[in-house]
C-alpha positions as CSV (number, residue, x, y, z in Angstrom):
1,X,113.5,39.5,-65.7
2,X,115.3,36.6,-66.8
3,X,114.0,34.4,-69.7
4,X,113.8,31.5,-67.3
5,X,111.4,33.3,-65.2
6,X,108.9,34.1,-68.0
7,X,109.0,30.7,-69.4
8,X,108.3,29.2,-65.9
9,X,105.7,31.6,-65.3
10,X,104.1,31.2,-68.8
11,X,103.9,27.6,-68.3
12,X,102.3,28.0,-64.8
13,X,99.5,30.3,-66.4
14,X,98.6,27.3,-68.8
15,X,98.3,24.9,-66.7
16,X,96.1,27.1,-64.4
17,X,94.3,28.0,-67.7
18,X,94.3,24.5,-68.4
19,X,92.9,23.2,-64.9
20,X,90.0,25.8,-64.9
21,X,89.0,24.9,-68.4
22,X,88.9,21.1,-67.6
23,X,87.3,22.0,-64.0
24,X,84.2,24.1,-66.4
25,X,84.0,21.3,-68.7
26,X,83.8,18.4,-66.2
27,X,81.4,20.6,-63.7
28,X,79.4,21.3,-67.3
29,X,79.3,17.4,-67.7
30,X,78.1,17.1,-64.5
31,X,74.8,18.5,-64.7
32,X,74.2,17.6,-68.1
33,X,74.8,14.3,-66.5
34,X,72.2,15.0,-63.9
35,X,69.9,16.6,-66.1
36,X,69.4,13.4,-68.4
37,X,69.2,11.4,-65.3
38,X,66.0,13.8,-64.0
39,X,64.5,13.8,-67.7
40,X,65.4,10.0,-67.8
41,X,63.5,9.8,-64.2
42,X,60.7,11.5,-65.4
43,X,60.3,9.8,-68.4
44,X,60.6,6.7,-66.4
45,X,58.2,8.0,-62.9
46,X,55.6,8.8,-66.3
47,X,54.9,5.9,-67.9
48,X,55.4,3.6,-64.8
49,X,52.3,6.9,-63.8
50,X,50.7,6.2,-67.4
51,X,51.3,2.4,-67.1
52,X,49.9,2.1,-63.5
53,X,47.2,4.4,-64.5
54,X,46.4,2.4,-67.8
55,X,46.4,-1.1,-65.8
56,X,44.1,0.4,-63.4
57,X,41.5,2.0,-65.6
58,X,41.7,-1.8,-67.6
59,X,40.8,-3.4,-64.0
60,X,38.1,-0.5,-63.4
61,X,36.7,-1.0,-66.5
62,X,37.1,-4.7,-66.5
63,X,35.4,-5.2,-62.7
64,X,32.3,-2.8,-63.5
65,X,30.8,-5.3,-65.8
66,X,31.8,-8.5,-64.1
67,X,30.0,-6.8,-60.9
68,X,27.5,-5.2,-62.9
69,X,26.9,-8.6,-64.7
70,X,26.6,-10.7,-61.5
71,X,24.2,-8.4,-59.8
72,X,21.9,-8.1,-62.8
73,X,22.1,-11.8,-63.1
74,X,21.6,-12.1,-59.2
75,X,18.7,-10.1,-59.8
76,X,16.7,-11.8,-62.9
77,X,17.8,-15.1,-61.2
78,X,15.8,-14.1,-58.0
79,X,12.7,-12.0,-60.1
80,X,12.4,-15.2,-62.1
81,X,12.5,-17.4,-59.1
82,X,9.6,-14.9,-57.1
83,X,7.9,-14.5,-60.6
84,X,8.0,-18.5,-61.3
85,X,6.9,-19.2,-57.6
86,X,3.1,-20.2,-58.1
87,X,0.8,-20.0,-54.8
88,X,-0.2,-23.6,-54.0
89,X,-3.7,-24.0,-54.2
90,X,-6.3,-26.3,-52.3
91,X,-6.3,-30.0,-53.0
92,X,-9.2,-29.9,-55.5
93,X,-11.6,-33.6,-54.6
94,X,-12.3,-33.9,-58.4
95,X,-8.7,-34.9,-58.8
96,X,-8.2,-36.6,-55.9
97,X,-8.2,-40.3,-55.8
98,X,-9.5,-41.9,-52.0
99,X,-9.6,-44.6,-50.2
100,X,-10.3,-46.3,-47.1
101,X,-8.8,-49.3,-45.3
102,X,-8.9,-51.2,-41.7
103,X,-6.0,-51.4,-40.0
104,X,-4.7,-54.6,-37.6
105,X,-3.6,-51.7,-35.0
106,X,-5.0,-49.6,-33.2
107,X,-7.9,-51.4,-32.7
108,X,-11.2,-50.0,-34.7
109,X,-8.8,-47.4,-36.6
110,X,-9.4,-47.3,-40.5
111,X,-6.5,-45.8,-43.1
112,X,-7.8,-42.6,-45.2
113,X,-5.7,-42.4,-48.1
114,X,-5.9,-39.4,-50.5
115,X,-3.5,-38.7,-53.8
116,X,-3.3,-36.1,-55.6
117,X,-3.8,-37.3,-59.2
118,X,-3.8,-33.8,-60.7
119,X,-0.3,-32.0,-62.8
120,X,0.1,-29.5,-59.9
121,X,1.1,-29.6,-56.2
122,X,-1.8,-28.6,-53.5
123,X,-2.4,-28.3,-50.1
124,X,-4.6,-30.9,-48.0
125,X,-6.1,-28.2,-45.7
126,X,-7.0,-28.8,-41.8
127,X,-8.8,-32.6,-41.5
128,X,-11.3,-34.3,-44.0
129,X,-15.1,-33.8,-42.8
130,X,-16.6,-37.3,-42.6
131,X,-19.9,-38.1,-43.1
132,X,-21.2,-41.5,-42.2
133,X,-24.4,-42.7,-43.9
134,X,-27.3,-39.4,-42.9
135,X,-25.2,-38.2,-40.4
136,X,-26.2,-34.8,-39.6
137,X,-22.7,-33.7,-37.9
138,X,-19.0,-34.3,-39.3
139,X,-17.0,-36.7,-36.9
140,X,-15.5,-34.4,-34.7
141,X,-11.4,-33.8,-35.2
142,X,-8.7,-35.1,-32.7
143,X,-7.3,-31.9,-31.9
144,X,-4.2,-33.1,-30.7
145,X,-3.3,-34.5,-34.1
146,X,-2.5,-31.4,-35.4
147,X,0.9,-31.4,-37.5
148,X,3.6,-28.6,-37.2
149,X,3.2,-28.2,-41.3
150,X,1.2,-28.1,-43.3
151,X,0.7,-31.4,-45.7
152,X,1.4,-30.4,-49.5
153,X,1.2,-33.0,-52.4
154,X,3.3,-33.2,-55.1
155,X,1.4,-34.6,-58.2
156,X,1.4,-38.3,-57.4
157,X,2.1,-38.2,-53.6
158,X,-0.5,-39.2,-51.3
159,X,-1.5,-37.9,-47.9
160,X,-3.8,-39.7,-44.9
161,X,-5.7,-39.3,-42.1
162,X,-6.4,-41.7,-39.3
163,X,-10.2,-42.7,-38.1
164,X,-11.1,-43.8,-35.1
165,X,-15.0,-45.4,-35.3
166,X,-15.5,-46.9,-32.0
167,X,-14.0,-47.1,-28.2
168,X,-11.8,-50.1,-27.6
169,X,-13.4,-50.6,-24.3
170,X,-17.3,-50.3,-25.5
171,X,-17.7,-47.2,-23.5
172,X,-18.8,-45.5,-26.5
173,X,-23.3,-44.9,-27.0
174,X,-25.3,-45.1,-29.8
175,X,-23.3,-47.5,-31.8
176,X,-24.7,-48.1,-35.0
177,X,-23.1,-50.1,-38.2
178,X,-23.1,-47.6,-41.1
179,X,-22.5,-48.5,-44.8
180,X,-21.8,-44.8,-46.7
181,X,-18.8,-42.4,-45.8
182,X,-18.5,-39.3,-47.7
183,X,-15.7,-37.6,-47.5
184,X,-15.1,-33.5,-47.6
185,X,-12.0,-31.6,-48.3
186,X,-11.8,-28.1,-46.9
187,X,-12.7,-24.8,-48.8
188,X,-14.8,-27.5,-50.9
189,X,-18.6,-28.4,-50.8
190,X,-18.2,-31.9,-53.4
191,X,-18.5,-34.8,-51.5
192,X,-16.1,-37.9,-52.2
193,X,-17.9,-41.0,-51.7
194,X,-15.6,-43.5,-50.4
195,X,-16.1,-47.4,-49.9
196,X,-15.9,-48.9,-46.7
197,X,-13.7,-51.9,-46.3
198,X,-16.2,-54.9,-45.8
199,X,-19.0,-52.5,-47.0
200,X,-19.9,-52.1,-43.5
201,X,-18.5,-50.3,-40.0
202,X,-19.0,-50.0,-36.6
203,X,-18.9,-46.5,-35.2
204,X,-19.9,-44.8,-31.9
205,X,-20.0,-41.6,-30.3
206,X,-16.3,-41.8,-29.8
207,X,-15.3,-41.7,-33.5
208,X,-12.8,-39.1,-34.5
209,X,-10.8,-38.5,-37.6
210,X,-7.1,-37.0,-37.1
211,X,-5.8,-33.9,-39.3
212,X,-3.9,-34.4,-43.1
213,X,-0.8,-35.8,-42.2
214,X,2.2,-36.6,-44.6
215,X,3.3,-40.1,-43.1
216,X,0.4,-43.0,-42.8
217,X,2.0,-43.9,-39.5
218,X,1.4,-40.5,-37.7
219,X,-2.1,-40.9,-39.1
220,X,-3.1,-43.9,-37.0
221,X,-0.7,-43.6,-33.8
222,X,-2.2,-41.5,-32.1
């Protein structure tokens, strides 16, 4: 074998020595490459894992005692509001103020005023009871006068009633003038004696008194 032949075949086994060594060393690179890319991915898909988790469990723990907050709030707000609520009691005639007055129309219709001079808001139950002088029945109640509510003072306010004390057309009987009215509330046994306007009235067997009502002018239109 010639020298030439050796030589060329020498070099041919170094470069194919050569090639495989570069071809192990790049392949090697390769998944070192893709190895510090999976570590580097799973480092990243972590804490984004730890950050999301993190950012949830802050909102979690941030939302439970907002909610919690507002319910318990919710709740004392409404206790104290049910608690606070005080039943409204009768109209009590000891701290009542009345009064009587004629009025221009209707015809033979007086004005019954009553306020409620007391600190607390009642109820002005049903229709007064009127009494006229030794009367031994209360003037009966126009039935249809009845209101859809019932009429509660606030400390100050005033509610009335409406009293008719004779027919306009004189078909009334046993008319009679009468100088005393006393004046009942309901659930109450105190009379109010109340002045009559003049000192004196007419009244008949047609006289009727209306129910409590909130507005003087439902009191006498009637």
């Amino acid at each position: 074998m010639s020298t030439a032949t050796i030589n060329a075949r020498t070099v041919r086994t170094a470069i194919a020595s050569a090639t495989l060594i570069a071809a192990t060393l790049t392949l090697a690179a390769c998944n070192n490459d893709d190895a510090d890319a999976g570590k580097s991915s799973g480092s990243a898909g972590n804490s984004a894992a730890a950050s999301t988790g993190s950012d949830s469990q802050s909102g979690d723990e941030q939302d439970a005692p907002a909610g919690g907050g507002a319910q318990d709030a919710g709740g004392k707000s409404g206790g104290t509001a049910g608690g606070s609520g005080s039943k409204i009691t009768t109209c009590d005639p000891d701290k009542m103020s009345m009064s009587v007055s004629k009025v221009s129309r209707p015809v033979n219709h007086m004005l019954l005023k009553a306020t409620n001079n007391s600190g607390t808001t009642c109820s002005l139950v049903d229709w007064p009871s009127l009494r006229f002088d030794d009367a031994q029945a209360a003037t009966p109640v126009a039935e249809e006068t009845k209101p859809q509510a019932l009429v509660t003072l606030a400390p100050g306010k005033s509610g009335y009633a409406g009293i008719l004390t004779s027919s306009a057309d004189g078909s009334g009987s046993n008319g009679t003038k009468v100088t005393d009215l006393s004046v009942y509330l309901k659930g109450s046994d105190a009379a109010t004696s109340v002045s009559l306007p003049g000192g004196s009235v007419y009244i008949d067997d047609s006289a009727q008194v209306t129910f409590w009502q909130s507005d003087s002018s439902d009191a006498i239109d009637w």
